[in-house]
Every structure is written in structure tokens, then in C-alpha cells.
N, C-alpha and C positions, 0 to 999 in steps of 0.2 A: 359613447360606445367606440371603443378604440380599435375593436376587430368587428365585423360583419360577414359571416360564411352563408352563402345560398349555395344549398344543395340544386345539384342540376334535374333532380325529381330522382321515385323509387327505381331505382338500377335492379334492385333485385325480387320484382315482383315476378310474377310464373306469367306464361302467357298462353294464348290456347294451342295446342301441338296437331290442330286436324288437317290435314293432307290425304286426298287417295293416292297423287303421284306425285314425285321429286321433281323437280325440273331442275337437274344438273347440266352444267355448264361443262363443253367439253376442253382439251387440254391447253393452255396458252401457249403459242404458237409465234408471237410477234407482236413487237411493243411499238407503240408509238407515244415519242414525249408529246410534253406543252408546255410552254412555257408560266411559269407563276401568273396569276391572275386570268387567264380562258377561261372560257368556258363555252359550252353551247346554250340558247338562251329557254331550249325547248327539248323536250326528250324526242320530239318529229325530227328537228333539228340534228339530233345528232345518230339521226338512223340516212339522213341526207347523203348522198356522194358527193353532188357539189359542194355542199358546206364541209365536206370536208378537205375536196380537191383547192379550195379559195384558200380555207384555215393554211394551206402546206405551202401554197404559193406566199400568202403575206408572212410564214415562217411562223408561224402560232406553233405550229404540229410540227412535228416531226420525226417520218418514218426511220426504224430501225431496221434492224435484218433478223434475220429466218432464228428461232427460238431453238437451239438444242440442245441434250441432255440438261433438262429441266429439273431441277431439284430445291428438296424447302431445304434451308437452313436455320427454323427460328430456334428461338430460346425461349425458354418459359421462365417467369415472375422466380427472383430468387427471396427463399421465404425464409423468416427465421421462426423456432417454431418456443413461444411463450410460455408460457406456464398457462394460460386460458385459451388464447388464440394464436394464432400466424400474425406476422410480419411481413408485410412487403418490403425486401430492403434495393433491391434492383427490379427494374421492370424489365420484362422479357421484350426481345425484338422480332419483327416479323422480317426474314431476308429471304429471299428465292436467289437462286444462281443457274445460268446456264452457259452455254457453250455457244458460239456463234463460229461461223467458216467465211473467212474472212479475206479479198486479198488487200495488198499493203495499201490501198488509196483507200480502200472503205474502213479499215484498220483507224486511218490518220484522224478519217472524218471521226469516228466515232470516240476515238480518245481526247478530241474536242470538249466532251461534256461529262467527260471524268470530276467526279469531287460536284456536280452542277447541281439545285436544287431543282429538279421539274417535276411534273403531272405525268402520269402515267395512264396510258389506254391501255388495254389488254386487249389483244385478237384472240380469240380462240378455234381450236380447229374444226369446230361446228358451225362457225360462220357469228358467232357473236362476239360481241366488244363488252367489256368490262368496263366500269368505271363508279363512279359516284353520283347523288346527287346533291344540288347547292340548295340554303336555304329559298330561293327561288321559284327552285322545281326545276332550275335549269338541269346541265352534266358536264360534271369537271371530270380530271385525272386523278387518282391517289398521286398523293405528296411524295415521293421519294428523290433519292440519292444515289446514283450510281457508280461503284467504283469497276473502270475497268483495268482488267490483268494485262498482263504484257503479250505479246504476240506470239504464240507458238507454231514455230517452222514446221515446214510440212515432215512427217515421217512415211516408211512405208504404208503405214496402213491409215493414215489420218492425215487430210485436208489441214493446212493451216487454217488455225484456230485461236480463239479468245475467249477469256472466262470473264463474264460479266457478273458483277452481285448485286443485285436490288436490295436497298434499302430500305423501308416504307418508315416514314416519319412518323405514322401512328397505327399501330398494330390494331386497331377497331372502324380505322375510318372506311373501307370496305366491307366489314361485318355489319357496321350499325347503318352507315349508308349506301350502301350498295345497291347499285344497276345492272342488268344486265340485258342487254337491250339486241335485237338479228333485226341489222339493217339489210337492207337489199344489195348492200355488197359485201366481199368478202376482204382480206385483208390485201392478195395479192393484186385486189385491183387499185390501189394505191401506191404512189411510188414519192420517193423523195426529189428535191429538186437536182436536177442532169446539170452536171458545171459541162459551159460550153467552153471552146477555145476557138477562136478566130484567126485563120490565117492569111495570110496577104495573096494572090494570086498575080495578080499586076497592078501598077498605081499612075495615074497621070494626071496631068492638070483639071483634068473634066472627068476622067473615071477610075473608081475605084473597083477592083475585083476580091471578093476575100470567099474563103469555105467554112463553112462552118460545122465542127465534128465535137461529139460527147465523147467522155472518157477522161484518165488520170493522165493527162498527158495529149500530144495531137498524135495523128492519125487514125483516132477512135472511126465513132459511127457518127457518118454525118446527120447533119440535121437540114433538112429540107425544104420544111412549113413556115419558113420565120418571112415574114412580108416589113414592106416599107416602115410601120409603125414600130415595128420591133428594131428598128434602127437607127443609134445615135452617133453623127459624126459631129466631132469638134476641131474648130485649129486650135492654134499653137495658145493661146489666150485661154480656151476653155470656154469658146461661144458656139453655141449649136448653129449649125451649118443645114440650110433648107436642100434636101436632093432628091430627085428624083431616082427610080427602083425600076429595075428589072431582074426577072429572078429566074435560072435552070437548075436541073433538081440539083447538080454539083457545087455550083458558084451562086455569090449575088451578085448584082452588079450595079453600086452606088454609084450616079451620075451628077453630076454640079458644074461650078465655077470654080477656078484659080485656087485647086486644091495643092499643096506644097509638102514637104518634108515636114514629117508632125506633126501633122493631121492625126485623130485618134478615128477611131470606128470602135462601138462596143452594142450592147445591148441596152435597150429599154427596159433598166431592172430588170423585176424576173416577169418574162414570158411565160404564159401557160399556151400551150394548142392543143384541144380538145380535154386529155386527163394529166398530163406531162407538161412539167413547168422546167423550165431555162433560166441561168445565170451566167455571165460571162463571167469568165475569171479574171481576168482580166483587162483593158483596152489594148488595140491592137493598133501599134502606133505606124502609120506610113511612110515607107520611103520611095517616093517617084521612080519609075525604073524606066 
């Protein structure tokens, strides 16, 4: 037998249509990726805050911004029509597109994962998450493709802005597997990970001083909560350096031995304290003053 076809089973058997009430989902509001291969291992699991606040810290997940003017763009099956039946000769695409208000650092971030294959969560504005399930029983994301538009300058009457189009890699994987699941939180109690920036305050052979603030750029909002464990210093070599901490809500203040020019200070990966996770952008290289 040179060819073998297993049919995946009856696709077009009828099913029973009894319902007294719909339970509709209300409108999608804010997307969050994931990266190929997640999943949650549980449908408990992914009604979780912390499993999800963990998921954002190790970079699994990752939140987007606010959903607006939401719109379908699909396409339906192009047919050709037989002399007995239809032809499928193009298959239709499922795409949504909306509009996000954006400024130019969230803009950068987010044209990061232009063209990227990821998972897709869906917030909605009733407090549930949309997604899939895996042969498991776990919850994944739909498969999609994001292409985003170029940046549109602010006008009189419109915030700068971005038009995003979802992709969905399979026009059924939603309809035939679909979740929808109201976890005990909502969408905006979730945030993406805060790029920190480190600056130097003063530097000497026994103490280092630096601040520490969020935002594109320094002089954002400081960040306050970050303790001893959340801090790596290295010399010039790239060997961690044991210090002792002191901390005011403005400064920290890294204490040691025979620190010199080139000393690095950065963070411990990414921090979370309490719901909010940290990354340094960079290391913050010292010079003795």
C-alpha cells in the first residue's frame, strides 16, 4: 500500500443544540503572548495569579497593551463551484486587528516581536482569558503571528498610535478547542517586566552608592524594594564580589573591600517584589569619585 489516509473521524455529524442560556464572552480588551511550547499544566493552574505573575517573570508570558478599536478581518474558504460540488481552492484566514496608544519606548518594545510566532491569551472585558486546551487537559495560547504597523504621530484628536494584526495560524483551533476560563483576577492586575536603570551616586574603595528608577530612560520612578539579594557586583575580571547592604527609600548603599574603577553593579536577573518584576538594562559600571 503505497498511500494510507486516516480520516481524523466524522467532522460533519450534527450535534445536540440544547442550551437555556449562552454564556458569552465579553469583548477582548488585552493580549498577552507566550512563547511556543507553554502551557499551564492545569485549568486551576491557569485561573492562578501567581502562576501567572512566575510565567512573566521567567519570560514565558508576555503582557501587551490596552486593545483598541478592535476589529475582524477574516476571509472565508475561496470556492470554486463544480458541476456537482464546491472546491476549496484557498483556505480562509481568521485575523483581528486593533489599534493600541502607544509612547515611543512601548512602541520599540513591542516591534520586538513583529513577524514572531507566539501563543496568544485573550483578556476580555468581563474579566476572562481566552485560550485553548492541550491534549493534556492543560491551557495553551492560540498559535498566532503578529504583524505590527509603523507608529502613528499624535494628531489633534488622536494619541499616538499603532495598528496591530493578529494572525491566527489555524482558523479552528479556538472554535474546536476553546477555553474560557474567569480567574480571580483581571487583566490590569498583570504587568510586564519594569526595565530598571542604575545610577551611580558616589563610589569609593569600601562604598558604593547608586538609585535605582523605572522608565525609557533615567530619571523615571524610582524603585525602592530591591534588597541585598537583588544585587550583583563584579570587578573588572567578572567575579562576584561578596557586600554587604544598606538601603534608603532613594539610594542603596553597596559596602565591601578594595572596590576600583570597573567595578560593574547590576541586578540579580529579573526581580519580582510582590506582583512586579525588574530587569536592569544594563550593568552600571563604576568610577571612584
Amino acid at each position: 500500500m503505497s498511500v494510507y489516509v486516516e480520516c481524523k473521524g466524522n467532522e460533519t455529524a450534527l450535534k445536540n443544540t440544547g442550551a437555556k442560556e449562552q454564556c458569552l464572552e465579553g469583548l477582548f480588551i488585552k493580549p498577552f503572548l507566550a512563547h511556543p511550547g507553554f502551557s499551564f499544566e492545569t485549568f486551576e493552574d491557569a485561573k492562578n495569579k501567581e502562576k501567572w505573575v512566575q510565567a512573566i517573570a521567567d519570560k514565558k508570558i508576555i503582557p501587551l497593551f490596552d486593545v483598541e478599536e478592535l476589529a475582524s478581518a477574516n476571509t472565508e474558504d475561496t470556492l470554486f463551484e463544480g458541476r456537482r460540488k464546491q472546491y476549496v481552492t484557498a483556505k480562509g484566514k481568521k485575523v483581528s486587528t486593533f489599534s493600541s496608544f502607544l509612547s515611543l519606548c512601548s512602541f520599540n518594545a513591542l516591534k520586538s516581536y513583529n513577524g514572531k510566532e507566539m501563543q496568544l491569551f485573550e483578556f476580555t472585558e468581563d474579566g476572562a482569558v481566552k485560550a485553548v486546551h492541550t491534549d493534556s487537559k492543560g491551557v495553551k495560547g492560540q498559535f498566532v503571528v503578529l504583524n505590527i504597523g509603523k507608529r502613528l504621530d499624535a494628531t489633534a484628536d488622536r494619541p499616538p498610535s499603532v495598528l496591530v494584526t493578529i494572525n491566527y495560524k489555524d482558523f479552528n483551533e479556538f472554535e474546536d478547542h476553546g477555553v474560557i476560563l474567569y480567574p480571580d483576577f483581571v487583566a490590569d492586575d498583570l504587568f510586564g517586566i519594569f526595565d530598571v536603570h542604575l545610577s551611580q551616586v558616589s563610589a569609593s574603595t569600601t562604598e558604593i552608592v547608586v538609585k535605582a528608577s523605572t522608565g525609557c530612560g533615567n530619571g523615571g520612578a524610582a524603585v525602592s524594594d530591591l534588597k541585598l539579594a537583588d544585587f550583583v557586583v563584579k570587578d573588572t575580571s567578572g567575579q562576584v564580589q561578596t557586600v554587604s547592604f544598606a538601603e534608603n527609600k532613594e539610594e542603596y548603599v553597596l559596602t565591601g573591600t578594595d572596590f576600583a574603577d570597573g567595578f560593574s553593579v547590576s541586578l540579580n536577573d529579573v526581580v519580582t517584589i510582590e506582583d512586579l518584576s525588574y530587569e536592569a538594562v544594563e550593568p552600571l559600571v563604576i568610577k571612584l569619585t
